[in-house]
LOVEX-998603 format. One record per residue: residue in three letters; chain; x, y, z of N, C-alpha, C in turn; residue number from 1. Coordinates in steps of 0.05 Angstrom, whole numbers. Atoms other than C-alpha are relative to their C-alpha. Last residue first. Layout:
BEGIN
<r resn="Ala" chain="A" n_u="X" n_v="Y" n_w="Z" ca_u="X" ca_v="Y" ca_w="Z" c_u="X" c_v="Y" c_w="Z" resi="NUM"/>
...
***
This chain:
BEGIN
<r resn="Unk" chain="A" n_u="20" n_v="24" n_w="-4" ca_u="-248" ca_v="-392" ca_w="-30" c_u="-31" c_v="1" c_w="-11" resi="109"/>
<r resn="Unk" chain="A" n_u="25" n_v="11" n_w="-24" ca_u="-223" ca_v="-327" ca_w="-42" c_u="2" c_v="-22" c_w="-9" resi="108"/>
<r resn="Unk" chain="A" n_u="-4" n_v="12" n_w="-19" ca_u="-159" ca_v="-323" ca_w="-92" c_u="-20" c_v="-11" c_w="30" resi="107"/>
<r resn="Unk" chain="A" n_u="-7" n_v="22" n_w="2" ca_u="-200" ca_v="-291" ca_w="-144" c_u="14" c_v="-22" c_w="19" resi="106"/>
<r resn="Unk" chain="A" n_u="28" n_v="-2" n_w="-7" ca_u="-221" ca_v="-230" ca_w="-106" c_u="5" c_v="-37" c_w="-13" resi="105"/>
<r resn="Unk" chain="A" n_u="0" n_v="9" n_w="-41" ca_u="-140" ca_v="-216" ca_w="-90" c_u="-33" c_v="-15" c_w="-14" resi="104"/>
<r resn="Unk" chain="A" n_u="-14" n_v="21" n_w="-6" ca_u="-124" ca_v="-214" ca_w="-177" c_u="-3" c_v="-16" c_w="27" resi="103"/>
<r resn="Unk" chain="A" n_u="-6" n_v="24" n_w="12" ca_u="-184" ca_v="-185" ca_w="-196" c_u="7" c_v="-21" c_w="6" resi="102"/>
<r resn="Unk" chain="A" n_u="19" n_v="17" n_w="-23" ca_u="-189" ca_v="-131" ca_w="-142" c_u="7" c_v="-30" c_w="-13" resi="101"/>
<r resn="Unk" chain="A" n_u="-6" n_v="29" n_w="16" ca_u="-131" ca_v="-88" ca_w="-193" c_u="-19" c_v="-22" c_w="23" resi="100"/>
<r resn="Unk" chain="A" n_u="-1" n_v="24" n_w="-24" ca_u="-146" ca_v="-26" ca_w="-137" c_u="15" c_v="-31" c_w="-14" resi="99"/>
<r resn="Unk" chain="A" n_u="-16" n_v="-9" n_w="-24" ca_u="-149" ca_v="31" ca_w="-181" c_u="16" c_v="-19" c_w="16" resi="98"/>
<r resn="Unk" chain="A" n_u="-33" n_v="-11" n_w="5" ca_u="-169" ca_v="2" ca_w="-249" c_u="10" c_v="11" c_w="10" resi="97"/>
<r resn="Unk" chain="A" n_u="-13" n_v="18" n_w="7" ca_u="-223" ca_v="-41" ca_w="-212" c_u="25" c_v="7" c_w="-13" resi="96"/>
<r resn="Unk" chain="A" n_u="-18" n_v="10" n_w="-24" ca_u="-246" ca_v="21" ca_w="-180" c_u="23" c_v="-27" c_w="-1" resi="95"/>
<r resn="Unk" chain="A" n_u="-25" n_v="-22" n_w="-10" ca_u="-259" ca_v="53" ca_w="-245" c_u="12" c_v="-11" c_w="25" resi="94"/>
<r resn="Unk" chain="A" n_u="-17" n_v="5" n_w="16" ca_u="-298" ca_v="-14" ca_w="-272" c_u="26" c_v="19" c_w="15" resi="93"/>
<r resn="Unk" chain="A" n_u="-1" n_v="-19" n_w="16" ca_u="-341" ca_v="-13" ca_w="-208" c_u="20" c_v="3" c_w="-17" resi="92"/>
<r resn="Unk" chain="A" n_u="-13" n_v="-20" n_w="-3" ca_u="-340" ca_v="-77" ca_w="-162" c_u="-7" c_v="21" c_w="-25" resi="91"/>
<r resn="Unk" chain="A" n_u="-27" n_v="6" n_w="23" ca_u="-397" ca_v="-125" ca_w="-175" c_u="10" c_v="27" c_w="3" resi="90"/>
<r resn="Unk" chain="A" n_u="10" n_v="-12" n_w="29" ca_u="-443" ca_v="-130" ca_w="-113" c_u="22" c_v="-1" c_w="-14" resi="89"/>
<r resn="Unk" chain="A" n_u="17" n_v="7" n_w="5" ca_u="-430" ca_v="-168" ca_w="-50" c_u="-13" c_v="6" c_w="-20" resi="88"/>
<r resn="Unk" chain="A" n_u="19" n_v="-23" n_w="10" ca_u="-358" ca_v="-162" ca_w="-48" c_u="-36" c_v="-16" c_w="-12" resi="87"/>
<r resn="Unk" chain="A" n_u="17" n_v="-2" n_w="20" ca_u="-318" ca_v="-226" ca_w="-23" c_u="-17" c_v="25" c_w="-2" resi="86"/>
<r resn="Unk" chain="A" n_u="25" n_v="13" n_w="1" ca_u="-276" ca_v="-213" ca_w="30" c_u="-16" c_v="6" c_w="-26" resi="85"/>
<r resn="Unk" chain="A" n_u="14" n_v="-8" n_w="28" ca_u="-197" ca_v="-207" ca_w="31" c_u="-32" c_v="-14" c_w="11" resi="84"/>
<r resn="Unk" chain="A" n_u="31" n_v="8" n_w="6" ca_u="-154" ca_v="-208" ca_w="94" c_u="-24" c_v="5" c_w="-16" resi="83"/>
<r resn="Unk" chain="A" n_u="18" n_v="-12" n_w="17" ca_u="-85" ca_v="-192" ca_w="110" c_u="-22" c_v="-17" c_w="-11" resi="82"/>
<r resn="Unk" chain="A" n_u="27" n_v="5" n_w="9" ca_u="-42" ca_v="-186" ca_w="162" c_u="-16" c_v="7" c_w="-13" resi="81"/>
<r resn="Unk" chain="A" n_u="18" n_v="-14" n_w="17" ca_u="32" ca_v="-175" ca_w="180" c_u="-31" c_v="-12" c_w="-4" resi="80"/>
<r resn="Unk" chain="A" n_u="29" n_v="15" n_w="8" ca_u="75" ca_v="-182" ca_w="236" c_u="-8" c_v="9" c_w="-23" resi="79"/>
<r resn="Unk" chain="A" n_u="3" n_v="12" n_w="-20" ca_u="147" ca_v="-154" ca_w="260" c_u="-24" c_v="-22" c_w="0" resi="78"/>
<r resn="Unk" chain="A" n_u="21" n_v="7" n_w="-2" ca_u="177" ca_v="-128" ca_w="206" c_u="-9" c_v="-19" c_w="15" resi="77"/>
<r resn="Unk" chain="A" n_u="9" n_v="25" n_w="11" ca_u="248" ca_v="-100" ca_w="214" c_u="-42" c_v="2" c_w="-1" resi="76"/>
<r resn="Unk" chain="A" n_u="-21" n_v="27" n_w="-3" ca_u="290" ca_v="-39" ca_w="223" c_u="-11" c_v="-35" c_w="-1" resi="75"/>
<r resn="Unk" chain="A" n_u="25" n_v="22" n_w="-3" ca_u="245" ca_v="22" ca_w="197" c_u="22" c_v="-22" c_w="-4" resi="74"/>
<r resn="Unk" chain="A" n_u="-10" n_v="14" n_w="5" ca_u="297" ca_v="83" ca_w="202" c_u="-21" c_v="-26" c_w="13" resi="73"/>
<r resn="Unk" chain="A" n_u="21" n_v="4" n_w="31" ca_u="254" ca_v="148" ca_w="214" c_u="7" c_v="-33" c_w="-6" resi="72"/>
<r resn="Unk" chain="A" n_u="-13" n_v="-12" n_w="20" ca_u="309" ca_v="174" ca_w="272" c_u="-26" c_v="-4" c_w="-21" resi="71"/>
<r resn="Unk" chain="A" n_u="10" n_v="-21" n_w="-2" ca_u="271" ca_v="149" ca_w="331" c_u="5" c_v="24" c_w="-24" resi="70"/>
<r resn="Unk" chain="A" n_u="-10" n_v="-14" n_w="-16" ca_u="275" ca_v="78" ca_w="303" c_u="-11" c_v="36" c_w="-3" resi="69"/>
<r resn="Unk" chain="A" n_u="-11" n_v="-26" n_w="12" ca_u="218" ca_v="42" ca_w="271" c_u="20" c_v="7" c_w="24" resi="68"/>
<r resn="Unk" chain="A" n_u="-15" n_v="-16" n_w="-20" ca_u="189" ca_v="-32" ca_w="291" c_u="20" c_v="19" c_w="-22" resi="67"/>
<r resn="Unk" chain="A" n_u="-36" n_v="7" n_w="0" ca_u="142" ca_v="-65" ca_w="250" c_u="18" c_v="23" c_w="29" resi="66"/>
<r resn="Unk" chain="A" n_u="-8" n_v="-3" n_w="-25" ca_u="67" ca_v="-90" ca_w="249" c_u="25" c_v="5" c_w="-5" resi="65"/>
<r resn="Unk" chain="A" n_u="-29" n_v="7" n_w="-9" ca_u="42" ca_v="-89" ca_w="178" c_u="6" c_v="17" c_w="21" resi="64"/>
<r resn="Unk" chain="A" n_u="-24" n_v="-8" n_w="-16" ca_u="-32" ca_v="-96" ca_w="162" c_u="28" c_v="-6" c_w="9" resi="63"/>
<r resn="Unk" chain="A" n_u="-18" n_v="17" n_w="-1" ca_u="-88" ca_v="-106" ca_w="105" c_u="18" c_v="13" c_w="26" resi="62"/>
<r resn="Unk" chain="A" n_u="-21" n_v="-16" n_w="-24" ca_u="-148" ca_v="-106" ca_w="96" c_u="19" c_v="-11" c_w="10" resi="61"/>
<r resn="Unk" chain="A" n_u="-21" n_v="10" n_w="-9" ca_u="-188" ca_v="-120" ca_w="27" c_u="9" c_v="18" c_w="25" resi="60"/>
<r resn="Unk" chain="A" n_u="-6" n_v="32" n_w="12" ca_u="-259" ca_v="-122" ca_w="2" c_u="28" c_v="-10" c_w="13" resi="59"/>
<r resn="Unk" chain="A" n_u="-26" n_v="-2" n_w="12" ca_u="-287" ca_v="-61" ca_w="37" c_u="12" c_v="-30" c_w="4" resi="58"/>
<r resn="Unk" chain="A" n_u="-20" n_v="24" n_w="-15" ca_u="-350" ca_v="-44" ca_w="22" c_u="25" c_v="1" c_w="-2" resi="57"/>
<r resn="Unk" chain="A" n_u="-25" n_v="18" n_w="7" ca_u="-395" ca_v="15" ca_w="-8" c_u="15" c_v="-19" c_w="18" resi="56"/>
<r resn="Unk" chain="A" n_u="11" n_v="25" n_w="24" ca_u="-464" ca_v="34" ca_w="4" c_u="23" c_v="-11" c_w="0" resi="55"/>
<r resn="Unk" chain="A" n_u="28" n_v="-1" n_w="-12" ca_u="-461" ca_v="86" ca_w="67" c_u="2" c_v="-29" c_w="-22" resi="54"/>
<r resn="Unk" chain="A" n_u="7" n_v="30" n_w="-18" ca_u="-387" ca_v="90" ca_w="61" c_u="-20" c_v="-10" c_w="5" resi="53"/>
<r resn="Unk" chain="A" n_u="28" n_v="2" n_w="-17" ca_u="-386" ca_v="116" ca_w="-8" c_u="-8" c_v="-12" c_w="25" resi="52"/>
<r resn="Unk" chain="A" n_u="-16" n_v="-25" n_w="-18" ca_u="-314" ca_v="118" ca_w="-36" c_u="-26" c_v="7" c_w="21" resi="51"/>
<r resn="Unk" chain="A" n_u="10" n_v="-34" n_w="1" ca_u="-322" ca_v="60" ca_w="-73" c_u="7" c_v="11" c_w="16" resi="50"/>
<r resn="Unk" chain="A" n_u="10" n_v="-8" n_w="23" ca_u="-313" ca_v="-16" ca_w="-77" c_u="-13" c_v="25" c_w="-5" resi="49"/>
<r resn="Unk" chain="A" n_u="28" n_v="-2" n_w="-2" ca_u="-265" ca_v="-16" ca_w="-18" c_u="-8" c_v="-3" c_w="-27" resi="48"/>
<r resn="Unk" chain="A" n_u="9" n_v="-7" n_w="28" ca_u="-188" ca_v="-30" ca_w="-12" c_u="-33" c_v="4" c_w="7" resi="47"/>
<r resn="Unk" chain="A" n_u="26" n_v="11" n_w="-2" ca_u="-154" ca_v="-17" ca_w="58" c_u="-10" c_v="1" c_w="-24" resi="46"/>
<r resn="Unk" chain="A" n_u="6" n_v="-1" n_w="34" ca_u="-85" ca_v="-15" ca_w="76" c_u="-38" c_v="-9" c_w="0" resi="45"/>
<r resn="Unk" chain="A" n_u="34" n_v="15" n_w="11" ca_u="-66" ca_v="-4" ca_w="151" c_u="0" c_v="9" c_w="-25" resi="44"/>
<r resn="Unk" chain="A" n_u="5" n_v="-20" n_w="30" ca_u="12" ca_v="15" ca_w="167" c_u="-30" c_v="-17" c_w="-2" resi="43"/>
<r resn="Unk" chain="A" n_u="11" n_v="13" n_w="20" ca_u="30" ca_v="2" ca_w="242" c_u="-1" c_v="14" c_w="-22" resi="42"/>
<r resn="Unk" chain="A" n_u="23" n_v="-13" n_w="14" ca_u="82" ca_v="26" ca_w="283" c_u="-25" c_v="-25" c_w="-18" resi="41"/>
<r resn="Unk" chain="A" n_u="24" n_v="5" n_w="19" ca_u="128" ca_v="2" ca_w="337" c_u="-20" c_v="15" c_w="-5" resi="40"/>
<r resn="Unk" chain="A" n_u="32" n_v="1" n_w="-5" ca_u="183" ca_v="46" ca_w="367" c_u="-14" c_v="-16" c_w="-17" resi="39"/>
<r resn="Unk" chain="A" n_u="11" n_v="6" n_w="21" ca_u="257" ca_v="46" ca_w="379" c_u="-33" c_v="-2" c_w="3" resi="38"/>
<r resn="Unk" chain="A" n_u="31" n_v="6" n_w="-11" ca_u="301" ca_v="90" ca_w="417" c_u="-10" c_v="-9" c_w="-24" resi="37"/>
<r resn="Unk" chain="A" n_u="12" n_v="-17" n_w="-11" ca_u="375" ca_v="86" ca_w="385" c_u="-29" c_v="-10" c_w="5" resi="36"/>
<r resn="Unk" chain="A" n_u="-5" n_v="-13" n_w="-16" ca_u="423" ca_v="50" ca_w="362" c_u="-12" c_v="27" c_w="15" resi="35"/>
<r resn="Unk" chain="A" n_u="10" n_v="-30" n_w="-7" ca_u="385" ca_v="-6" ca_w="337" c_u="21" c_v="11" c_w="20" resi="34"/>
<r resn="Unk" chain="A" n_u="8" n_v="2" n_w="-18" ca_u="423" ca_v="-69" ca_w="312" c_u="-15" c_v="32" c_w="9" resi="33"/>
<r resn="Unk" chain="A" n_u="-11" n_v="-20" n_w="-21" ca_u="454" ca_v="-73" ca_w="248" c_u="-24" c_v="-5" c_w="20" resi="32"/>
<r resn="Unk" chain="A" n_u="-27" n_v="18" n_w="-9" ca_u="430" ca_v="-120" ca_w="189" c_u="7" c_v="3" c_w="26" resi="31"/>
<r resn="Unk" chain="A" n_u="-19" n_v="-11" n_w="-3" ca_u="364" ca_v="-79" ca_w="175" c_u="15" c_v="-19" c_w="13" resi="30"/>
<r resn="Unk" chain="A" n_u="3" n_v="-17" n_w="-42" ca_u="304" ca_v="-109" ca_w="154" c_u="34" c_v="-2" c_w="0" resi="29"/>
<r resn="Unk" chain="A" n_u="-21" n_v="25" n_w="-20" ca_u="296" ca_v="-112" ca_w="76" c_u="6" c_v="10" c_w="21" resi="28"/>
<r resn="Unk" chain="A" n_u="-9" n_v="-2" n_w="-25" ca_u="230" ca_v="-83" ca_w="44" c_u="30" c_v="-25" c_w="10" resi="27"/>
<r resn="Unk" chain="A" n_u="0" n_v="15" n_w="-20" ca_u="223" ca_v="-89" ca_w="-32" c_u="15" c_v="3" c_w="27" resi="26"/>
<r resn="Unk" chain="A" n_u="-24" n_v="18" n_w="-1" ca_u="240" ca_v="-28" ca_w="-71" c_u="-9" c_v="-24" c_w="20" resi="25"/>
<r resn="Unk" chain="A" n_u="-15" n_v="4" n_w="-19" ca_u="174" ca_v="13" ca_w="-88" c_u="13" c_v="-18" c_w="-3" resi="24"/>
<r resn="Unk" chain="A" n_u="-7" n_v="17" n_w="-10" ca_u="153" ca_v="28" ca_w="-150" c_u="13" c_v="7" c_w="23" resi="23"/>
<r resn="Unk" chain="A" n_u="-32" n_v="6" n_w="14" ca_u="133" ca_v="98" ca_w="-170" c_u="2" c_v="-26" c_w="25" resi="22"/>
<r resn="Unk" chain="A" n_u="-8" n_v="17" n_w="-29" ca_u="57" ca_v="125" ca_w="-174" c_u="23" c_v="-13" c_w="-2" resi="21"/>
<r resn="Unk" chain="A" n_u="-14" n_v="10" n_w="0" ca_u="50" ca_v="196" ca_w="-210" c_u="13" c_v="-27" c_w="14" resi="20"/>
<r resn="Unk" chain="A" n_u="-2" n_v="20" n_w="-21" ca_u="-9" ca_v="232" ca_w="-210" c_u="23" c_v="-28" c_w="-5" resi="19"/>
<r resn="Unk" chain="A" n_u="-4" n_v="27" n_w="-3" ca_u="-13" ca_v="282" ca_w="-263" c_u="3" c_v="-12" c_w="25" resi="18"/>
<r resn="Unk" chain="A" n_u="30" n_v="20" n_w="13" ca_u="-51" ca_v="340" ca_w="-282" c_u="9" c_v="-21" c_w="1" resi="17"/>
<r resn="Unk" chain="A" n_u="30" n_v="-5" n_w="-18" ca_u="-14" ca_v="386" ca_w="-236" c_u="-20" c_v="-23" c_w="-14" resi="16"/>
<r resn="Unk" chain="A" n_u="17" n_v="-7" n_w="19" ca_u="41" ca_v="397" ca_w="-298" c_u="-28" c_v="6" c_w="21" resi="15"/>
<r resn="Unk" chain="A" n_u="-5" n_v="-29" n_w="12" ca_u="98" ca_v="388" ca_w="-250" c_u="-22" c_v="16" c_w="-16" resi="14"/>
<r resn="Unk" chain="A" n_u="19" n_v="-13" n_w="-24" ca_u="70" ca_v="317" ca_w="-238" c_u="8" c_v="35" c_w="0" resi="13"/>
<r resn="Unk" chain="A" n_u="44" n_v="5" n_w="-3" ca_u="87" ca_v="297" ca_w="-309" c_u="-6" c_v="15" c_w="22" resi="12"/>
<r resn="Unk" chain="A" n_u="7" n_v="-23" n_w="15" ca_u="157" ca_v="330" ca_w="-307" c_u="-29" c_v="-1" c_w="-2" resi="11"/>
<r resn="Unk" chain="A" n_u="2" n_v="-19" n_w="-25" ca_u="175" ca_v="290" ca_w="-235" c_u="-7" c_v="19" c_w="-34" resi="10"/>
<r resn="Unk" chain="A" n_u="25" n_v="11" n_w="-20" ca_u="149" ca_v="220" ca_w="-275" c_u="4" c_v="32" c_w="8" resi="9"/>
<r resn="Unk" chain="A" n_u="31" n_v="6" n_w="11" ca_u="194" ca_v="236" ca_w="-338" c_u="-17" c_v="5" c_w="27" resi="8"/>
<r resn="Unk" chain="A" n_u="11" n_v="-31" n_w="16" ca_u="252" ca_v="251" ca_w="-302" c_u="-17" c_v="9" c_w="-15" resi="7"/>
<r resn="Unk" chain="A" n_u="5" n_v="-20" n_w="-20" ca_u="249" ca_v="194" ca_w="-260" c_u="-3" c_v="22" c_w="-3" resi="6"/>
<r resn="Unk" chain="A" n_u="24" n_v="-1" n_w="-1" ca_u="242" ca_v="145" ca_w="-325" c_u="-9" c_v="16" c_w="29" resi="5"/>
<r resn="Unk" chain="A" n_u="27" n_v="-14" n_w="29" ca_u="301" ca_v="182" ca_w="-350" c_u="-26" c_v="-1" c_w="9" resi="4"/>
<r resn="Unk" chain="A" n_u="3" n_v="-36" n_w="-3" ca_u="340" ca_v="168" ca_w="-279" c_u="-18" c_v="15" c_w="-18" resi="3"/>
<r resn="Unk" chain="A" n_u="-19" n_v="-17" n_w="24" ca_u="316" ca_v="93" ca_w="-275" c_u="4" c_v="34" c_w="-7" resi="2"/>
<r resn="Unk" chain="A" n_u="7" n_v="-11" n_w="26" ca_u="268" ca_v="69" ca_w="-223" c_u="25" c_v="13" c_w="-12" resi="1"/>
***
């Protein structure tokens, strides 16, 4: 992101009434070799049609396997997986402008 549009985003959240979400940089695995202890992690992603677990579903899951050093330094990706299911009722407009479902719910079969 751009320094203006960074100084914008950190004066919105400053206020409390904003929520601020900022691109991420596409992942690239590290050139170098680990010098130090390394560990795999996972990251789980999960979309739902609500917040309700008793009624609500969840349409997407997703996972990335990678290896982290002891420092913080995330050196490659090792697996990933992800898996979309049809929703059996029609998502909720607000969740639809959280989630964008659209674009994954279309790609089903």
């Amino acid at each position: 992101m751009s320094q203006p549009l960074d100084s914008i985003a950190s004066v919105l959240e400053e206020t409390g009434e904003y929520r601020v979400l900022r691109r991420i940089a596409p992942f690239v695995p590290s050139p170098v070799q680990p010098d130090e202890p390394t560990f795999i992690g996972l990251i789980l992603d999960t979309e739902t049609t609500g917040t309700d677990f008793v009624h609500d579903e969840v349409i997407e899951l997703g996972i990335i396997k990678f290896e982290y050093g002891a420092r913080g330094r995330i050196y490659r990706v090792l697996e990933s997986f992800n898996q979309l299911q049809q929703p059996t009722k029609p998502i909720p407009a607000e969740i639809t402008r959280l989630t964008e479902p659209k674009r994954m719910i279309g790609a089903l079969p």
